[in-house]
matplotlib code that plots the C-alpha trace (Angstrom):
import matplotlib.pyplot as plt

x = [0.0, 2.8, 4.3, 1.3, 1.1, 4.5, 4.2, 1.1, 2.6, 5.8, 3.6, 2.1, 4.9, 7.2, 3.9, 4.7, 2.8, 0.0, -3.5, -6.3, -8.0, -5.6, -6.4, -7.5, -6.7, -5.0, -5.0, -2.0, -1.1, 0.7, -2.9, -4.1, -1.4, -2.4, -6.0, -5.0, -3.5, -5.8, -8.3, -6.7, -5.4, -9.1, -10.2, -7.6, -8.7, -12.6, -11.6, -8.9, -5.9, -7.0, -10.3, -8.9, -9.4, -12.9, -13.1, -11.3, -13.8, -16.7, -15.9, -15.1, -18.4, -19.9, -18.0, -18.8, -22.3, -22.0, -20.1, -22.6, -25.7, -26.0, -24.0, -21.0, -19.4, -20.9, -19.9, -16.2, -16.0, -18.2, -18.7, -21.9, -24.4, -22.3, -20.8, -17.2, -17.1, -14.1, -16.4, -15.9, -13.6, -15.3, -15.5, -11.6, -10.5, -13.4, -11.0, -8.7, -11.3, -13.3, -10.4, -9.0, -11.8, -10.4, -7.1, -8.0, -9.3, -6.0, -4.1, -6.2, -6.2, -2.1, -2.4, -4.2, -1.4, 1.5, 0.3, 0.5, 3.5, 5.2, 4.2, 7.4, 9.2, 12.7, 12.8, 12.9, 10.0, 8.0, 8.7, 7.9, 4.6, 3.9, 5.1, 2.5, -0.1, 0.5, 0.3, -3.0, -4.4, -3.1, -4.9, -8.1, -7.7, -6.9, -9.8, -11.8, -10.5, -12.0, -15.4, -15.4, -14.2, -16.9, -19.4, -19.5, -17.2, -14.0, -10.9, -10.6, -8.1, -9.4, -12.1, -9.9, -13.5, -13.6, -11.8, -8.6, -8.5, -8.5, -6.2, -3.9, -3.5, -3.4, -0.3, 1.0, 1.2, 2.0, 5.2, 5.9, 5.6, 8.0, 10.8, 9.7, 10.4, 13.8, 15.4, 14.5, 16.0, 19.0, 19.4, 18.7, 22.1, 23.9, 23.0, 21.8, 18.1, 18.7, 16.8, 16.2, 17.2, 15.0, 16.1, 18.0, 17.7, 15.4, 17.6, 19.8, 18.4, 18.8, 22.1, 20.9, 17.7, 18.1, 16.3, 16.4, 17.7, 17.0, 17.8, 20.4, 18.3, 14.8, 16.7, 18.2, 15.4, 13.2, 16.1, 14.8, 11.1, 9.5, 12.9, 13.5, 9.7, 10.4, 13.9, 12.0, 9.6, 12.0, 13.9, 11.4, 10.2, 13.6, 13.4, 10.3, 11.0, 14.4, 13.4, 10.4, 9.1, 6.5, 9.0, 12.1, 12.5, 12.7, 16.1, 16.7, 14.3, 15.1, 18.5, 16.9, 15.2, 18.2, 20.2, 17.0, 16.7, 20.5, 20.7, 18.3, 19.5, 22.9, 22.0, 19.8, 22.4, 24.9, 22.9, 22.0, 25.7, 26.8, 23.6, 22.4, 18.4, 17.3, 14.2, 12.7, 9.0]
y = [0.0, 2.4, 1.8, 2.5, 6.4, 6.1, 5.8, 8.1, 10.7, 10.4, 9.8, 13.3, 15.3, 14.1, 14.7, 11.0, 9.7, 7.9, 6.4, 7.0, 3.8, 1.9, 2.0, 5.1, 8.5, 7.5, 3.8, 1.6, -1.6, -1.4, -0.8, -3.7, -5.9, -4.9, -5.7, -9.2, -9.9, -8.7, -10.7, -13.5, -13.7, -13.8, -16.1, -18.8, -18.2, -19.4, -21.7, -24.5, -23.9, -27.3, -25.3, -22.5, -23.8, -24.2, -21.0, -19.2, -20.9, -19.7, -16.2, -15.9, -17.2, -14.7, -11.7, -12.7, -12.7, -8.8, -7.7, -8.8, -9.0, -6.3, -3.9, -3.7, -3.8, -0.5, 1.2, 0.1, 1.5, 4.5, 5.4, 6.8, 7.6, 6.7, 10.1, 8.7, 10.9, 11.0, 12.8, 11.4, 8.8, 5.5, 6.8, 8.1, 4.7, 2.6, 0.3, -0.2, -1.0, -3.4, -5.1, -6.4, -9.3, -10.3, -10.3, -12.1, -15.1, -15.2, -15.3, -18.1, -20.0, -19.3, -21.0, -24.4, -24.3, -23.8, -26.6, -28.6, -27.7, -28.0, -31.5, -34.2, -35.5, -36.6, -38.5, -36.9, -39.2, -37.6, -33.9, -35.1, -36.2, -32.9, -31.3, -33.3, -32.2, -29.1, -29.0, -30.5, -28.0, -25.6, -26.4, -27.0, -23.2, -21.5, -23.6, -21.9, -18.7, -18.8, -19.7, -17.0, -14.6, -15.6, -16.3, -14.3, -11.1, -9.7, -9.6, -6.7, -5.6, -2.8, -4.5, -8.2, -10.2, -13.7, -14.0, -11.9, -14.0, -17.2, -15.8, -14.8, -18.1, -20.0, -17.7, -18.4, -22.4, -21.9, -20.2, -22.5, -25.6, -23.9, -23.3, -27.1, -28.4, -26.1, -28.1, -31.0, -30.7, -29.4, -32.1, -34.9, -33.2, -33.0, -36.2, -38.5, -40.6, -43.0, -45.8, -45.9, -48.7, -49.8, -48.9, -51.4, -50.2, -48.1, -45.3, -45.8, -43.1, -43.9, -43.4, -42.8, -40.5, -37.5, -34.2, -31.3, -28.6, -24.8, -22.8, -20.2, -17.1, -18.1, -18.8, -15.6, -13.9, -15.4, -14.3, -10.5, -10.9, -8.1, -6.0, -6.8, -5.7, -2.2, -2.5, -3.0, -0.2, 2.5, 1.7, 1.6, 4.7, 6.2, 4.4, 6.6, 9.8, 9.6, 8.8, 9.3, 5.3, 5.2, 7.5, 4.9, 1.9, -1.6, -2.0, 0.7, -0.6, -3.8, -2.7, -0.6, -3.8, -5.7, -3.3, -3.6, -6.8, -6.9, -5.0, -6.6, -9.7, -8.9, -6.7, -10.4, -12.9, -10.1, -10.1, -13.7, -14.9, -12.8, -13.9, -9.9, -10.4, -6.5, -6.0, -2.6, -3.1]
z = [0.0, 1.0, -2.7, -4.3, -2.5, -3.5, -7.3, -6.9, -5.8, -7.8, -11.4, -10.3, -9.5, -12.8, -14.8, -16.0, -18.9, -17.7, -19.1, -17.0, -18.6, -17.2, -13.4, -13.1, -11.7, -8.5, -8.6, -9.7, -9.6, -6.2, -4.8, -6.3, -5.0, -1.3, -2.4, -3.7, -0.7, 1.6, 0.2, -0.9, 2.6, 3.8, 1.0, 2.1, 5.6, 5.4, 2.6, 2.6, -0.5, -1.4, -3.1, -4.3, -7.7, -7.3, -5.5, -7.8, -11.2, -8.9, -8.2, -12.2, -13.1, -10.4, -11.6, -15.2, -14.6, -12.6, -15.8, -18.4, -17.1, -14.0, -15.5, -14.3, -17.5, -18.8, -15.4, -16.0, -19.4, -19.2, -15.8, -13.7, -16.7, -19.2, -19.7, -19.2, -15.7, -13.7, -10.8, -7.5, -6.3, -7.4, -11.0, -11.1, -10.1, -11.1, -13.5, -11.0, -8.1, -9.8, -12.1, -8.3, -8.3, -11.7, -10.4, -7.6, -9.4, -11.0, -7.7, -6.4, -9.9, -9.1, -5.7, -7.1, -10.4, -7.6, -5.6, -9.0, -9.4, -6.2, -5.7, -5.1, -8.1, -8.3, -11.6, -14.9, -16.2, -13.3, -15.1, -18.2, -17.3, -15.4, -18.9, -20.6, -18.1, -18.6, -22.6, -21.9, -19.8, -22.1, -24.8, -23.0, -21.5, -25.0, -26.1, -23.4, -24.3, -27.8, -26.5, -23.9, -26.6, -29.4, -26.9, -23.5, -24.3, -25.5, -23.7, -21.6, -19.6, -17.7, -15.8, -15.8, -17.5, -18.1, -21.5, -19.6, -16.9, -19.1, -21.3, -18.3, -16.7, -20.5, -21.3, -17.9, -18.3, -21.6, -20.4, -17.9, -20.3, -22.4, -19.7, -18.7, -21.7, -22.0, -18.6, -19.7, -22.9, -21.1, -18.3, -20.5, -22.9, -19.9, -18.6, -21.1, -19.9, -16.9, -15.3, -11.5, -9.9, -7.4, -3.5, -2.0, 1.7, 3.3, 3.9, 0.3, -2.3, -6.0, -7.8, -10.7, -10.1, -12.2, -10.6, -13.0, -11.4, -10.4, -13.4, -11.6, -13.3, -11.6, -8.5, -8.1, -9.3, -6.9, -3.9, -4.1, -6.5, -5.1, -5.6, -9.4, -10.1, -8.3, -10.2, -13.2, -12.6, -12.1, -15.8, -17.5, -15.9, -16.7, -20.2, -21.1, -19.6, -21.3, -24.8, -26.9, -27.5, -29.8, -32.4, -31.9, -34.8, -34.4, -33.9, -31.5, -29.6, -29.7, -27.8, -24.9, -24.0, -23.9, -22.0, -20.0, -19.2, -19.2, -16.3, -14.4, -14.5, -13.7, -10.9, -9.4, -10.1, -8.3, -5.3, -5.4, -5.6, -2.9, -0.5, -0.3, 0.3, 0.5, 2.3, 3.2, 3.3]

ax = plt.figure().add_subplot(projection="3d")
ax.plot(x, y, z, "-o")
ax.set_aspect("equal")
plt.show()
């Protein structure tokens, strides 16, 4: 919360570009972290993580309905009236306000995929069928997403429908079936496929048993998340008030993100190696 006022007040006083469609006038996206958790938080309290998948499927069905059939929609895109006011607080901020139960949904859809996830496996087999899994539930969601789209309503980012949040956690496992498929490409050329022999006493562990390991990146990444975001905030904040964007070509562009991400990742794998977890909130 303390970040959002934050980026509030620093997004007024630079005069930073902003689009009021976004979130709003005052919101950001910092606010509707600290709603997400909030919530979430409560959520997870009444109801065991074992359901938040089911939680999550009906509060998207719920907000679905609000959005289509009581209006909610309309109120999101055009305001009070349908004058596209910005009068009064709820109007400045109303994409910002209501998009936090779409976002929600997505967190708790997060927490079912991450218990998935997380489950035991030691043996590469045992990744390779998750990787399957998840190619299957991939297709099944993108197929979703065109049914949603053709049948219930657009994607739409500002008030985080249906279709987004589909589309959001498709794209998600579709990512993570990638970088799945990446490791195990890369342990099986580093290690060649190996059977398990079968334990021989109760306390022996197999030989042979082939995890695939942390990727170094993600790990240090993961070491200060929360950190890289804000680092990742404040470049491309200096990125834009530095240079005009939408004027650069390709190419030119295509080297500010490098540098970009360049520094990022160099600045996580320097704090990583050298154990420096910076924590001021």
């Amino acid at each position: 919360m303390v970040l959002g006022f934050i980026r509030l007040a620093s997004v007024k006083a630079t005069d930073y570009q902003e689009h009021v469609s976004e979130y709003g006038v005052h919101w950001n996206f910092f606010f509707t972290l600290a709603a997400v958790s909030i919530f979430s938080s409560i959520c997870l309290t009444l109801v065991s993580p074992h359901m938040s998948g089911i939680l999550s499927m009906v509060l998207a069905a719920s907000y679905q309905n609000q959005l289509t059939n009581q209006g909610l929609a309309e109120f999101v895109l055009h305001g009070d009236g349908g004058i596209d006011s910005r009068e009064g607080l709820l109007n400045a901020n109303r994409e910002g306000l209501v998009s936090c139960i779409g976002y929600l949904v997505i967190y708790l859809a997060g927490v079912q995929l991450g218990r998935f996830l997380f489950l035991p496996r030691t043996l590469l087999r045992e990744y390779f069928v998750m990787f399957l899994q998840l190619c299957i539930a991939d297709v099944l969601l993108w197929a979703m997403l065109y049914v949603s789209v053709m049948s219930v309503e657009p994607v739409c980012r500002r008030s985080a429908n249906l279709s987004y949040i589909i589309w959001i956690i498709a794209y998600s496992i579709h990512l993570l079936a990638c970088f799945l498929l990446v490791e195990i490409l890369s342990t099986v050329a580093n290690h060649g496929l190996r059977e398990t022999p079968k334990k021989t006493e109760q306390n022996d562990s197999p030989k042979d048993t082939q995890p695939i390991p942390d990727p170094y990146l993600i790990s240090a990444f993961d070491y200060n998340l929360l950190l890289m975001f804000l680092l990742g905030n404040l470049l491309t904040g200096v990125v834009n008030m530095s240079i005009n964007t939408i004027e650069y070509p390709p190419f030119t562009g295509f080297v500010t993100v490098t540098g970009y991400m360049f520094i990022i990742c160099v600045v996580a794998q320097m704090l990583h190696k050298y154990e420096k977890r910076i924590k001021f909130w």
